[in-house]
DSSP file (Angstrom, degrees, kcal/mol; ACC not computed):
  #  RESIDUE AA STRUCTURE BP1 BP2  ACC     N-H-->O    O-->H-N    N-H-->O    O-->H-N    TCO  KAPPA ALPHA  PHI   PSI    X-CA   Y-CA   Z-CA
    1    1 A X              0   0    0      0, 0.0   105,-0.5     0, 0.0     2,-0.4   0.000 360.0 360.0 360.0 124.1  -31.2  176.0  161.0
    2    2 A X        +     0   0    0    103,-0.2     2,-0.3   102,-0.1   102,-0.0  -0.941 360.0 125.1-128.5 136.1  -34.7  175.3  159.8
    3    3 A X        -     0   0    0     -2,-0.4   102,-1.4     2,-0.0     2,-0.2  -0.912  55.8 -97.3-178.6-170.9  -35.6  176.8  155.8
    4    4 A X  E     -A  104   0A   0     -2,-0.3     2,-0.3   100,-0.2   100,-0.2  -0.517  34.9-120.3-101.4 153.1  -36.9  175.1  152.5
    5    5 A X  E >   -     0   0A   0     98,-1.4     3,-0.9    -2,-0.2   101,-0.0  -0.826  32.0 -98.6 -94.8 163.7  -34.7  174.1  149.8
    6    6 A X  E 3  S+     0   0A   0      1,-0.3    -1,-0.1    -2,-0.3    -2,-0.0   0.482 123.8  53.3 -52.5  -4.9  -35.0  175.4  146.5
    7    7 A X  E 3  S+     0   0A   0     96,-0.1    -1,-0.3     2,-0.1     2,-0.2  -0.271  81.6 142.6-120.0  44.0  -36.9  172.5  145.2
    8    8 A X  E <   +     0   0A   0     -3,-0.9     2,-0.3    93,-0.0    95,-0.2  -0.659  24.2 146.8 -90.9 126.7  -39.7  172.8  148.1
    9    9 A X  E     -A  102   0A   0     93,-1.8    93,-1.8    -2,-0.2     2,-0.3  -0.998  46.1 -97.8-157.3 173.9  -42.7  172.1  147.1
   10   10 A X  E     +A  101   0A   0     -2,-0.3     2,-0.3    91,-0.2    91,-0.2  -0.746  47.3 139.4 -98.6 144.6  -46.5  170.6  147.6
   11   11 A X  E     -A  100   0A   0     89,-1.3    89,-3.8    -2,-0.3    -2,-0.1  -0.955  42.7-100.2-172.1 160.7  -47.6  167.3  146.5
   12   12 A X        +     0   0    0     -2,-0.3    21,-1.0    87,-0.2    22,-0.5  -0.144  27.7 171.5 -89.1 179.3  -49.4  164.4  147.2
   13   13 A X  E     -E   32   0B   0     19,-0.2    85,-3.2    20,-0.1     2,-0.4  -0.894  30.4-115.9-173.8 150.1  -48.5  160.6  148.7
   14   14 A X  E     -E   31   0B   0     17,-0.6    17,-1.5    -2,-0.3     2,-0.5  -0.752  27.2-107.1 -75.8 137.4  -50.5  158.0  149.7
   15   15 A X  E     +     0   0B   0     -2,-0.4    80,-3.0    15,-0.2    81,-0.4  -0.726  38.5 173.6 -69.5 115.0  -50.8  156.5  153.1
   16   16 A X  E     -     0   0B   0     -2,-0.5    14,-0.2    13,-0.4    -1,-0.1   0.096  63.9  -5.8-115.1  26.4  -49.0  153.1  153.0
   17   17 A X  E     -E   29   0B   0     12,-0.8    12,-3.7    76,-0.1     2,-0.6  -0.044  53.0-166.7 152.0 115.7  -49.1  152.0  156.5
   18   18 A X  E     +E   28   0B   0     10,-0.2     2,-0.4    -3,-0.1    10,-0.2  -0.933  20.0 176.3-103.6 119.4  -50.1  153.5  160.0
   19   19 A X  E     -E   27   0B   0      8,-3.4     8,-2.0    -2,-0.6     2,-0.1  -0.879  29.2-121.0-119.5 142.3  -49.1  151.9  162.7
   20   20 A X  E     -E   26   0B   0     -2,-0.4     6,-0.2     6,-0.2     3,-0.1  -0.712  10.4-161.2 -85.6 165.8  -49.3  152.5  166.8
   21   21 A X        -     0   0    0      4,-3.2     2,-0.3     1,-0.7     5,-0.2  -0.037  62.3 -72.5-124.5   1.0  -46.0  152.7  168.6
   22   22 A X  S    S-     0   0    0      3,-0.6    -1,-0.7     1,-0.2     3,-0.3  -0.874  93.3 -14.8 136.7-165.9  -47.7  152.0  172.1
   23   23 A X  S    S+     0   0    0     -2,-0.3    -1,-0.2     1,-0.2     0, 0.0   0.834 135.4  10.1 -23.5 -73.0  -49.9  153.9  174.1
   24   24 A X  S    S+     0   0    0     -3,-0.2    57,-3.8    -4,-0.0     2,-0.3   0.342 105.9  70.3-128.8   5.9  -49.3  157.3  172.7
   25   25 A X  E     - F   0  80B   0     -3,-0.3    -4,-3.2    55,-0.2    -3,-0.6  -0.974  47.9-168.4-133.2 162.0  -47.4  157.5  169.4
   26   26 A X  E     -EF  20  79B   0     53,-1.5    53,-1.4    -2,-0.3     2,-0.5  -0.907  11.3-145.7-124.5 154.4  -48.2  156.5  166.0
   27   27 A X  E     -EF  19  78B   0     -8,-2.0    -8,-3.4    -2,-0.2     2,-0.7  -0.983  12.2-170.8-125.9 154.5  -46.1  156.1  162.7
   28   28 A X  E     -E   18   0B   0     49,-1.1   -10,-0.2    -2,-0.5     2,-0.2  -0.924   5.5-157.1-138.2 120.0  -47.6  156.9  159.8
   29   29 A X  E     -E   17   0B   0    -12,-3.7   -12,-0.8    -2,-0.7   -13,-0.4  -0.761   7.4-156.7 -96.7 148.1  -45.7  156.0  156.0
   30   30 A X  E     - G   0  75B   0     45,-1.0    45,-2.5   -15,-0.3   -15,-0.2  -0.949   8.9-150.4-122.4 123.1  -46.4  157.7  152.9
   31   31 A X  E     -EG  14  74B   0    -17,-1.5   -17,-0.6    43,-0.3     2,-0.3  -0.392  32.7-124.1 -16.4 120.1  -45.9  156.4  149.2
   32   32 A X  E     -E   13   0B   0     41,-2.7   -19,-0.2   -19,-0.2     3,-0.1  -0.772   7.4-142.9 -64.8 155.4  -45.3  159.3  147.1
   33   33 A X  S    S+     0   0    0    -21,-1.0     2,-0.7    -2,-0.3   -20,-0.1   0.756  95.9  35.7 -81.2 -49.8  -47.6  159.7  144.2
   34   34 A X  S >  S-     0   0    0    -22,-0.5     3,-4.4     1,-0.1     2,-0.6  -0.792  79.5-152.9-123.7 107.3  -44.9  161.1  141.7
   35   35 A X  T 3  S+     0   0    0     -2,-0.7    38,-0.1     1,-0.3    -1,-0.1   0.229  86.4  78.1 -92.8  52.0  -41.3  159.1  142.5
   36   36 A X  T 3  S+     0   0    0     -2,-0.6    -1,-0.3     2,-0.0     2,-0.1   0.529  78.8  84.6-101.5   8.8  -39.1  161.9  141.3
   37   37 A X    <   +     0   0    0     -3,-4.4     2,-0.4    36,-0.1    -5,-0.1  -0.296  61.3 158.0 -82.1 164.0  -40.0  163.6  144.7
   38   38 A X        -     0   0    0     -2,-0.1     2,-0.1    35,-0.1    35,-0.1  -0.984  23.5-139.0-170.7 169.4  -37.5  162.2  147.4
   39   39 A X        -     0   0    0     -2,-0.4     2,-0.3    33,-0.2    33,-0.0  -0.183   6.1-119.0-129.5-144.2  -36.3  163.4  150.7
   40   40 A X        -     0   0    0     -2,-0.1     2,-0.4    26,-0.1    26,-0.1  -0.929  40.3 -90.9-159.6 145.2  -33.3  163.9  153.1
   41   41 A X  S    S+     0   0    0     -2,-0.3    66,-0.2     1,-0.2    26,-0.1  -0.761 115.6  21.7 -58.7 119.6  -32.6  162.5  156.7
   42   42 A X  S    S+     0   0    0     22,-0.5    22,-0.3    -2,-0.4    -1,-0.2  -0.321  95.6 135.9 127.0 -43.6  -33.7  164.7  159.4
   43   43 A X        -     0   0    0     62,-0.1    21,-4.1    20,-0.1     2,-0.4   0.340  33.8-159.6 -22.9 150.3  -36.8  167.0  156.8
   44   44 A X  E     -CB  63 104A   0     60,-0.7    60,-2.5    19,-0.2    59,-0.4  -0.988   8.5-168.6-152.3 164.1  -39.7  167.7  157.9
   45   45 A X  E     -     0   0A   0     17,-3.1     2,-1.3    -2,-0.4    57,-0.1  -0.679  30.5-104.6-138.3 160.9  -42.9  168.5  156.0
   46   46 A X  E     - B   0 101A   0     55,-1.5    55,-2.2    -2,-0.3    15,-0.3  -0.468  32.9-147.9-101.5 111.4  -46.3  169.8  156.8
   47   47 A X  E     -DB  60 100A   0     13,-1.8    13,-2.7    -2,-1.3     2,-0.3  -0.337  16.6-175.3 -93.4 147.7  -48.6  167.2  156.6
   48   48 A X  E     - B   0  99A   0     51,-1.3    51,-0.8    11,-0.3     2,-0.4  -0.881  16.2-160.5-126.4 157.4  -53.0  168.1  155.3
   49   49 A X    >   +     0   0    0      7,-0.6     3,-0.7    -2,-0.3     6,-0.1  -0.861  21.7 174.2-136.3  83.0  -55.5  165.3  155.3
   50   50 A X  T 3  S+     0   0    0     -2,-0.4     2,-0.5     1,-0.3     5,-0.1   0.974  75.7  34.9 -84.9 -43.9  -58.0  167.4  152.7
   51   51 A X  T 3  S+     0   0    0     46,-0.2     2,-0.5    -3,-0.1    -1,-0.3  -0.196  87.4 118.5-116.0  68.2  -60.7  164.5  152.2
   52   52 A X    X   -     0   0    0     -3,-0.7     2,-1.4    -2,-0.5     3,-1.1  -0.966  62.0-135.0 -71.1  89.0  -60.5  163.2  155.6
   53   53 A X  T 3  S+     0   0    0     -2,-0.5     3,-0.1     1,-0.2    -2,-0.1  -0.467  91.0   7.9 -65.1  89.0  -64.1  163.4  157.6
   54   54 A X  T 3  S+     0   0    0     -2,-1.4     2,-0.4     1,-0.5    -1,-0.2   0.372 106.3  96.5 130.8  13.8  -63.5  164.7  161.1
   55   55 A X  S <  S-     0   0    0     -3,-1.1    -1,-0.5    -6,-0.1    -3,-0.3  -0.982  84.3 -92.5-157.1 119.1  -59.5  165.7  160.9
   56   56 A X        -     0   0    0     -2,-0.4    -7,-0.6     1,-0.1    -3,-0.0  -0.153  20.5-141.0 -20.1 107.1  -58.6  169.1  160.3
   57   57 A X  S    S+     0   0    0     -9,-0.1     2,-0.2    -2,-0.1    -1,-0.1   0.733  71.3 103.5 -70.5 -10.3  -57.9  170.3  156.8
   58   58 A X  S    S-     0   0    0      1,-0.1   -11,-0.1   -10,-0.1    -2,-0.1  -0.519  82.4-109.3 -87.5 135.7  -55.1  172.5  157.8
   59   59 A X        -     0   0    0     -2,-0.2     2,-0.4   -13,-0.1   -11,-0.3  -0.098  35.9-166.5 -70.0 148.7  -51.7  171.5  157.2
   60   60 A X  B     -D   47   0A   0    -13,-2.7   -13,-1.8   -15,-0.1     2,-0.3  -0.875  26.0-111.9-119.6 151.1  -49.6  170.4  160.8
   61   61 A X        +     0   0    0     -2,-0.4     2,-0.3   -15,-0.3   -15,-0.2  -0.832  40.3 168.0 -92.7 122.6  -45.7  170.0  161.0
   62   62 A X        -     0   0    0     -2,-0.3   -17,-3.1    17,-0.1     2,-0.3  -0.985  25.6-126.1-153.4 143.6  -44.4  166.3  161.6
   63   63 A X  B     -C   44   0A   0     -2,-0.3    15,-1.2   -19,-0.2     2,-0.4  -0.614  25.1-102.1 -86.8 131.9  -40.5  165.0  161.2
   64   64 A X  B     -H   77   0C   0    -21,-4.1   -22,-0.5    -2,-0.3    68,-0.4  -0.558  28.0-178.0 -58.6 115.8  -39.1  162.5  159.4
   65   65 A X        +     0   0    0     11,-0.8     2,-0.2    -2,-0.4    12,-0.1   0.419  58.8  73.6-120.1   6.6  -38.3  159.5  161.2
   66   66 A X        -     0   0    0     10,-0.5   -24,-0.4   -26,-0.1     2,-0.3  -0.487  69.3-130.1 -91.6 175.8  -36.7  157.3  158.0
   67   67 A X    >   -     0   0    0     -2,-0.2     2,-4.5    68,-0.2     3,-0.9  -0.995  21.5-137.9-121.7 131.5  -33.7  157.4  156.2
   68   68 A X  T 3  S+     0   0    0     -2,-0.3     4,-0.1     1,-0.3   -27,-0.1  -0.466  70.8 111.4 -88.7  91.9  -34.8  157.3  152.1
   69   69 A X  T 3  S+     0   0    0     -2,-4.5    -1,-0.3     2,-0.1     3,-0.2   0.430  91.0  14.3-122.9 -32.9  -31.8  154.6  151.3
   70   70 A X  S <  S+     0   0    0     -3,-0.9     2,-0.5     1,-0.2    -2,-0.1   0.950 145.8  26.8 -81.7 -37.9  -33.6  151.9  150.5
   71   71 A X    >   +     0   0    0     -4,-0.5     3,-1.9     1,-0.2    -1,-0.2  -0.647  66.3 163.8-104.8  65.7  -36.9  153.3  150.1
   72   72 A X  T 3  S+     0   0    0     -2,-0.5   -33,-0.2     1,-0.3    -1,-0.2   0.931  80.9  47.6 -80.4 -42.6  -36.3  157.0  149.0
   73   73 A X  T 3  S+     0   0    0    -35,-0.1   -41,-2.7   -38,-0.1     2,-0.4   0.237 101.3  82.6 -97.7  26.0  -39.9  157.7  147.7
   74   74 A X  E <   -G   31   0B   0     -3,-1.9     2,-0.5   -43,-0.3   -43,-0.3  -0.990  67.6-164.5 -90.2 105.7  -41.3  156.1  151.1
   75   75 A X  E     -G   30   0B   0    -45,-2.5   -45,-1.0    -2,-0.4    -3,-0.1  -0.880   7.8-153.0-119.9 106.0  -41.4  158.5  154.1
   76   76 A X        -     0   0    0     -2,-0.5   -11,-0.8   -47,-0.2   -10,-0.5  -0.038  10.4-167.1   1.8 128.4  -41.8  157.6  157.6
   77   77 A X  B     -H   64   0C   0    -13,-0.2   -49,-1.1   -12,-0.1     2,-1.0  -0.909  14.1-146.6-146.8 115.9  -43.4  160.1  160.6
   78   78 A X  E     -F   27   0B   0    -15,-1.2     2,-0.4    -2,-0.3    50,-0.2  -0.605  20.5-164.9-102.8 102.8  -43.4  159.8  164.2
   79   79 A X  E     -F   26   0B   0    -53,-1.4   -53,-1.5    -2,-1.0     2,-0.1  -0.592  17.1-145.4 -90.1 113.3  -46.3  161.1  165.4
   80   80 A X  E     -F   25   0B   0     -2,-0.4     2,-2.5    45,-0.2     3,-0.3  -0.323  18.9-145.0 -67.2 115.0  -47.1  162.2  169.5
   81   81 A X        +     0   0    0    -57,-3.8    -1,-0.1     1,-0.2     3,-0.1  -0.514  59.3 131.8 -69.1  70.6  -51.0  161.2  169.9
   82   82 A X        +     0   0    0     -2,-2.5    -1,-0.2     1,-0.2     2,-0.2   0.903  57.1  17.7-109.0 -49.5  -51.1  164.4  172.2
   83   83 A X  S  > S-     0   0    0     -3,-0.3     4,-5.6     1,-0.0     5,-0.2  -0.564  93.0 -76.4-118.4-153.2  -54.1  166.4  171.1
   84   84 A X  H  > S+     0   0    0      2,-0.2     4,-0.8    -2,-0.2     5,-0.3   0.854 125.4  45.4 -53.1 -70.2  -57.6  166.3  169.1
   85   85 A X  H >> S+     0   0    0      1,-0.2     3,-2.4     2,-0.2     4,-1.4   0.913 124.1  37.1 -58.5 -77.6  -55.9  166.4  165.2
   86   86 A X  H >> S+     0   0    0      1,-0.3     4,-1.4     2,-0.2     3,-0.7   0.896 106.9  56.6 -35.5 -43.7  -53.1  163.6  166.3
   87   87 A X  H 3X S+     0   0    0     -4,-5.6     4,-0.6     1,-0.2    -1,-0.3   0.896 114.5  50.4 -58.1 -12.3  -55.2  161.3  168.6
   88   88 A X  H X< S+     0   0    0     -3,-2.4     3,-0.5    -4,-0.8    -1,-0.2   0.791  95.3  72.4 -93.2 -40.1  -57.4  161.3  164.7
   89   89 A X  H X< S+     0   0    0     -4,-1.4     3,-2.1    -3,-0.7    -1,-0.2   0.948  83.9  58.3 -40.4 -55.2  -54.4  160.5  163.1
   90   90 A X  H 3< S+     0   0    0     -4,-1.4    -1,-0.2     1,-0.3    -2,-0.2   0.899 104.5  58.1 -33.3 -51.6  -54.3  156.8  164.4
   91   91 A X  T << S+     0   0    0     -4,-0.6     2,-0.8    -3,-0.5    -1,-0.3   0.293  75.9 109.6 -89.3  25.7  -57.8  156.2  162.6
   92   92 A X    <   -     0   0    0     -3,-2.1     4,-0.1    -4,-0.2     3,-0.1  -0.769  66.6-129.2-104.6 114.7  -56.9  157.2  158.9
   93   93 A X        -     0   0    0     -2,-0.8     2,-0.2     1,-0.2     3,-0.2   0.400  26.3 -98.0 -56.1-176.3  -56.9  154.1  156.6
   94   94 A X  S    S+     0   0    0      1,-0.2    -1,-0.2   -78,-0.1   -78,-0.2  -0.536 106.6  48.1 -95.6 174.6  -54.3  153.4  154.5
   95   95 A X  S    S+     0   0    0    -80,-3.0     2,-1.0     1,-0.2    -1,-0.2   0.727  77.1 138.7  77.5  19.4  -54.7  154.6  150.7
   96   96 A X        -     0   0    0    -81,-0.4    -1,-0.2    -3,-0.2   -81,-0.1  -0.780  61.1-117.6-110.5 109.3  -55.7  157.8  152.0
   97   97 A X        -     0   0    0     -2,-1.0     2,-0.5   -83,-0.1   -47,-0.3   0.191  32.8-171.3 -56.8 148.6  -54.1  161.0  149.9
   98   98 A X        -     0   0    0    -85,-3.2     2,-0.4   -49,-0.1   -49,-0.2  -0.940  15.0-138.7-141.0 100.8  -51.9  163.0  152.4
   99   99 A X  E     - B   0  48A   0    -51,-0.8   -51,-1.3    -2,-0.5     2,-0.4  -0.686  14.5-146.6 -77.3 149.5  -50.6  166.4  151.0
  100  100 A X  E     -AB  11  47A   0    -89,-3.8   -89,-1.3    -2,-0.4     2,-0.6  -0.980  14.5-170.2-110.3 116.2  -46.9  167.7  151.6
  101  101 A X  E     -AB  10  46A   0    -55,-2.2   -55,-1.5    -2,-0.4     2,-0.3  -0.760  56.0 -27.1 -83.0 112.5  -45.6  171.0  152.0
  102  102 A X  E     -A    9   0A   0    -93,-1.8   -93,-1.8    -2,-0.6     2,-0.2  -0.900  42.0-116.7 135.3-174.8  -41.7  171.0  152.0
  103  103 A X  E     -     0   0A   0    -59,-0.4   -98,-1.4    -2,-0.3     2,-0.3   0.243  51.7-178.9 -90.8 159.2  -39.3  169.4  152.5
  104  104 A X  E     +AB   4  44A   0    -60,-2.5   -60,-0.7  -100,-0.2  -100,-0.2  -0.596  42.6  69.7-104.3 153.2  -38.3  172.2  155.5
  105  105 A X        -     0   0    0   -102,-1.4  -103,-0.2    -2,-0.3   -62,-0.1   0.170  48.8-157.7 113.8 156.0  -35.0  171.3  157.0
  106  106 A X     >  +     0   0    0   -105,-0.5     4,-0.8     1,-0.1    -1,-0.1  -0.092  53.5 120.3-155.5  73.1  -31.2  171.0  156.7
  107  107 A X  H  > S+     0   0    0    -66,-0.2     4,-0.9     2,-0.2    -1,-0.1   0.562  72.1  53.4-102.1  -5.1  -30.3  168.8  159.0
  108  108 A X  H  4 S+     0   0    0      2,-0.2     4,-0.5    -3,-0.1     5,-0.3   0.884 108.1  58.3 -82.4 -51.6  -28.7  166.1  156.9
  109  109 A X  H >> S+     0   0    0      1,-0.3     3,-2.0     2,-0.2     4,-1.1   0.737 109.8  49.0 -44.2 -85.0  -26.4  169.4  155.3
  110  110 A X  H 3X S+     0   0    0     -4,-0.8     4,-1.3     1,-0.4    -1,-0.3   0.431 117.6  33.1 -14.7 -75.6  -25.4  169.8  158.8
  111  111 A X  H 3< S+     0   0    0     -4,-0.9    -1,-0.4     1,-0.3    -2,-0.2  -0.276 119.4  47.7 -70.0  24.5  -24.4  166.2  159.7
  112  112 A X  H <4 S+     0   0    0     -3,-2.0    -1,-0.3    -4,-0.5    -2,-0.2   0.482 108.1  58.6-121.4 -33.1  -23.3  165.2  156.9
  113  113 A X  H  < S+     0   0    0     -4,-1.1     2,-0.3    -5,-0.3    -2,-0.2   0.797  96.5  76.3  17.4 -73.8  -21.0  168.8  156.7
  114  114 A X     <  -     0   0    0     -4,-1.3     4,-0.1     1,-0.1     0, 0.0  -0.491  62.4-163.5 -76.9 123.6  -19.1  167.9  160.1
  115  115 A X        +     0   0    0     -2,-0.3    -1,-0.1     2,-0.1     2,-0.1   0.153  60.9  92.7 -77.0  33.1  -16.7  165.6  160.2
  116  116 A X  S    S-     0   0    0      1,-0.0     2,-0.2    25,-0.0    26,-0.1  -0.518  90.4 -84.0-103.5 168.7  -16.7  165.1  164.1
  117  117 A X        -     0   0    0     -2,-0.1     2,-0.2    24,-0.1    26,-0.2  -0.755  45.2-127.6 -93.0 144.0  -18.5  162.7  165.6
  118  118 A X  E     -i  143   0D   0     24,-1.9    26,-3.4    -2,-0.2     2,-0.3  -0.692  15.8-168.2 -96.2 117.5  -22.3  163.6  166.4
  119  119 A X  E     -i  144   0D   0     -2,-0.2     2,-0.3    24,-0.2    26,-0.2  -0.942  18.0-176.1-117.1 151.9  -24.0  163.3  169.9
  120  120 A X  E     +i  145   0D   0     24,-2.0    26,-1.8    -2,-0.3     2,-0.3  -0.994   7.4 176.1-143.1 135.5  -27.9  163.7  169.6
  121  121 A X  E     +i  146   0D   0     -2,-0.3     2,-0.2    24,-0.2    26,-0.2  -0.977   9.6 147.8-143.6 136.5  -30.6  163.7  172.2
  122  122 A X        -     0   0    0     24,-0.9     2,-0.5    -2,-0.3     5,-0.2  -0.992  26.9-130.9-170.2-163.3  -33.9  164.2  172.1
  123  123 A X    >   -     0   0    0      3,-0.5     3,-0.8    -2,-0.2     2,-0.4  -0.918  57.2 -15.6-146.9 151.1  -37.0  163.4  173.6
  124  124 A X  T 3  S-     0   0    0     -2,-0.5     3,-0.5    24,-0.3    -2,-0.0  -0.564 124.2 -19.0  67.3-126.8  -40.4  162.2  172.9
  125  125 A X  T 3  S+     0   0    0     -2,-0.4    -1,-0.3     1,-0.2   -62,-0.2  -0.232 121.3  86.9-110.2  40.4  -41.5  162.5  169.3
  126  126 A X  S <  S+     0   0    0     -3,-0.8    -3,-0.5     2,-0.1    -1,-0.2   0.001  73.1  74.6-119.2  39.4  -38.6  165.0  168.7
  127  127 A X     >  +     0   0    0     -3,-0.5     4,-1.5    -5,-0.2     5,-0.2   0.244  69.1  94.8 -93.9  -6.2  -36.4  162.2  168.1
  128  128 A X  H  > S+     0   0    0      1,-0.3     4,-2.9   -50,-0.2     3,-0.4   0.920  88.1  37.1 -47.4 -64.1  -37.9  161.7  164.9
  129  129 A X  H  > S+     0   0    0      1,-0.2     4,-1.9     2,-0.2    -1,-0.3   0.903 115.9  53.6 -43.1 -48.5  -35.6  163.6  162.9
  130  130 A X  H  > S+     0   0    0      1,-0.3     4,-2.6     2,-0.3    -2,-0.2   0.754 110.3  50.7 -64.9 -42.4  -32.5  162.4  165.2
  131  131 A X  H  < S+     0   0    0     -4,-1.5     4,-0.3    -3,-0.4    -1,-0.3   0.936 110.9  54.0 -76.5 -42.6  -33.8  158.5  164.5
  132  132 A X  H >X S+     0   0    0     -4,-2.9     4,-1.6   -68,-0.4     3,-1.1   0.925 110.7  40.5 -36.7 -51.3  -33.8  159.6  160.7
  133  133 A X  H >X S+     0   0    0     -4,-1.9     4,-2.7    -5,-0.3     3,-1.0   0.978 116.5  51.7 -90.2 -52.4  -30.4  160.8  160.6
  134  134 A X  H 3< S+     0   0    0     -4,-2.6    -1,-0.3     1,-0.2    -2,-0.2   0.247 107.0  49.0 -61.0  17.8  -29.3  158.0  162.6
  135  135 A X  H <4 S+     0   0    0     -3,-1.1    -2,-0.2    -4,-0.3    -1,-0.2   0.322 113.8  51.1-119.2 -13.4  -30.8  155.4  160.6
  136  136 A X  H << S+     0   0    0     -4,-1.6    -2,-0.2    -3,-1.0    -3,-0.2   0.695 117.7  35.5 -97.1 -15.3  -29.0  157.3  157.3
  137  137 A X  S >X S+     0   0    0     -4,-2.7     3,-4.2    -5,-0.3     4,-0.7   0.762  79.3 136.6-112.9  -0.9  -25.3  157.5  158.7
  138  138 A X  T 34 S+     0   0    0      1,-0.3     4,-0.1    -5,-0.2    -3,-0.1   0.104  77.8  16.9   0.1  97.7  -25.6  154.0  160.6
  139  139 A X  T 34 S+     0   0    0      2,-0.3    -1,-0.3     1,-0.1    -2,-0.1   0.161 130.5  48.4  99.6 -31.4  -21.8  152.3  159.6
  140  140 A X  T <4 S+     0   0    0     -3,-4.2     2,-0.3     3,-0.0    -2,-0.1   0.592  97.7  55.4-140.5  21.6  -20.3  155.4  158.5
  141  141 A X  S  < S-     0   0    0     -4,-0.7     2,-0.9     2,-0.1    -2,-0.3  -0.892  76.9-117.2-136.3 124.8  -20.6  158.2  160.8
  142  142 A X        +     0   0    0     -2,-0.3   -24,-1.9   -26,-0.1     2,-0.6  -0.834  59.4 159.3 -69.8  96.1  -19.6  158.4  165.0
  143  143 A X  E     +i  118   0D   0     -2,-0.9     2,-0.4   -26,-0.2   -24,-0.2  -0.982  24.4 174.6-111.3 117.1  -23.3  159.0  165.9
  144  144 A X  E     -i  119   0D   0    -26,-3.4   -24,-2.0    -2,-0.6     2,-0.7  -0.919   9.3-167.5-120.5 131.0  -24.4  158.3  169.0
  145  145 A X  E     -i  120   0D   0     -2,-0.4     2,-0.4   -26,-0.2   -24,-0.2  -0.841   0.5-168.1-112.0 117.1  -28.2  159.3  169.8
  146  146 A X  E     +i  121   0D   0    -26,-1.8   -24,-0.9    -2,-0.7     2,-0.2  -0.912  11.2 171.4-105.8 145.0  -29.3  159.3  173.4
  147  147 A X        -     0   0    0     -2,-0.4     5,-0.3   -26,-0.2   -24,-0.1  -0.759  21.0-151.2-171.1  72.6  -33.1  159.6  173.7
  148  148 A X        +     0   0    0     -2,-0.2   -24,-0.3     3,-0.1     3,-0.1   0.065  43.7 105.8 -36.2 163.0  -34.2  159.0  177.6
  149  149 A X  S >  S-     0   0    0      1,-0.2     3,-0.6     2,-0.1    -2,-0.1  -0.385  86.4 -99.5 143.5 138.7  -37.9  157.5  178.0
  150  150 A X  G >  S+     0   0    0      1,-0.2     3,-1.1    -2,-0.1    -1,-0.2   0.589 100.3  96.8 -54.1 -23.7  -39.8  154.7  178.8
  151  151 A X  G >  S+     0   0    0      1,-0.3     3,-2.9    -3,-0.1     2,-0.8   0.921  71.0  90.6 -49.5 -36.4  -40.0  154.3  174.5
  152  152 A X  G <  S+     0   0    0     -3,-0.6    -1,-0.3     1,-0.4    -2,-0.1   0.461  85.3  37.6 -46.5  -3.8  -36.8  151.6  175.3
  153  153 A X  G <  S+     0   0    0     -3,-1.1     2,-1.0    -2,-0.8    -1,-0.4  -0.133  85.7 109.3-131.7  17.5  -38.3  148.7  175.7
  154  154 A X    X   -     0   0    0     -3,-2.9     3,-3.1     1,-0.1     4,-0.2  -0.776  66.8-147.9-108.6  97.7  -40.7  149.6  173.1
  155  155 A X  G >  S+     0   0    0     -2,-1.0     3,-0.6     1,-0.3    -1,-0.1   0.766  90.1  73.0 -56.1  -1.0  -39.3  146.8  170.1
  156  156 A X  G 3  S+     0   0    0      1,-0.2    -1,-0.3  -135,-0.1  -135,-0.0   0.855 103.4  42.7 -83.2 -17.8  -40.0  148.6  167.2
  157  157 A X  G <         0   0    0     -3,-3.1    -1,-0.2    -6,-0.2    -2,-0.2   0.106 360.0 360.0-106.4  24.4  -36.9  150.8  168.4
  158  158 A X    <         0   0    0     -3,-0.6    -1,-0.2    -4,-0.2    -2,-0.1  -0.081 360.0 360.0-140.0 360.0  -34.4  148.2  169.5
């Protein structure tokens, strides 16, 4: 079930680290600006780069790949470097304002909802969410997330 929540809205964040993930993904954290904004495991928001030279002003859709318990006004993104606006992504300093549209999602309602235990696959950078929600129910949840790939041997994810 993908829809907004009632408190969906646009706002800004600073970039506070972009990192490559290898070859072909990046993550890219954002600061929020104003820290009574906060998020959920599993959200995703629609990302604009407005005063960025070379990178598309139009907002793009990218998943959350934290979980906000330590860092709730910190958000996480795992991005696929697949075409022209991602591969761009990689080169955008830090300190660089990043509007949000959202949050979109209700996948935390969901998993947090069921009491059964949770199996989750996915693949490529549409594990994001799935690593989100398995980094927020870690300890207290039966989650198991399988996510095929050469990314295993990749140490940022072990």
């Amino acid at each position: 079930m993908v829809k907004a929540r009632n408190w969906s809205l646009s706002f800004s964040s600073n970039g506070k680290k972009n990192t490559s993930l290898g070859t072909d993904m990046q993550e890219l954290t954002l600061q929020f600006k104003d820290e009574s904004k906060n998020y959920q495991a599993g959200d995703f928001y629609f990302l604009s780069f407005r005063n960025v030279k070379g990178i598309s002003k139009e907002p793009h859709p990218f998943s959350v790949s934290s979980a906000p318990l330590n860092k709730p006004h910190e958000v996480s993104f795992m991005i696929h470097r697949l075409g022209d606006f991602t591969q761009k992504i990689a080169n955008i300093p830090i300190g660089t304002e990043v509007k949000l549209e959202g949050p979109f999602g209700m996948f935390n309602d969901e998993v947090k909802a069921d009491k059964s235990p949770v199996i989750l696959y996915g693949l490529g950078s549409g594990v994001a969410p799935l690593i989100s929600l398995a980094l927020q129910y870690a300890g207290n949840k039966q989650l198991h997330l399988i996510w095929p790939g050469p990314q295993v041997n990749n140490p940022h994810y072990q």
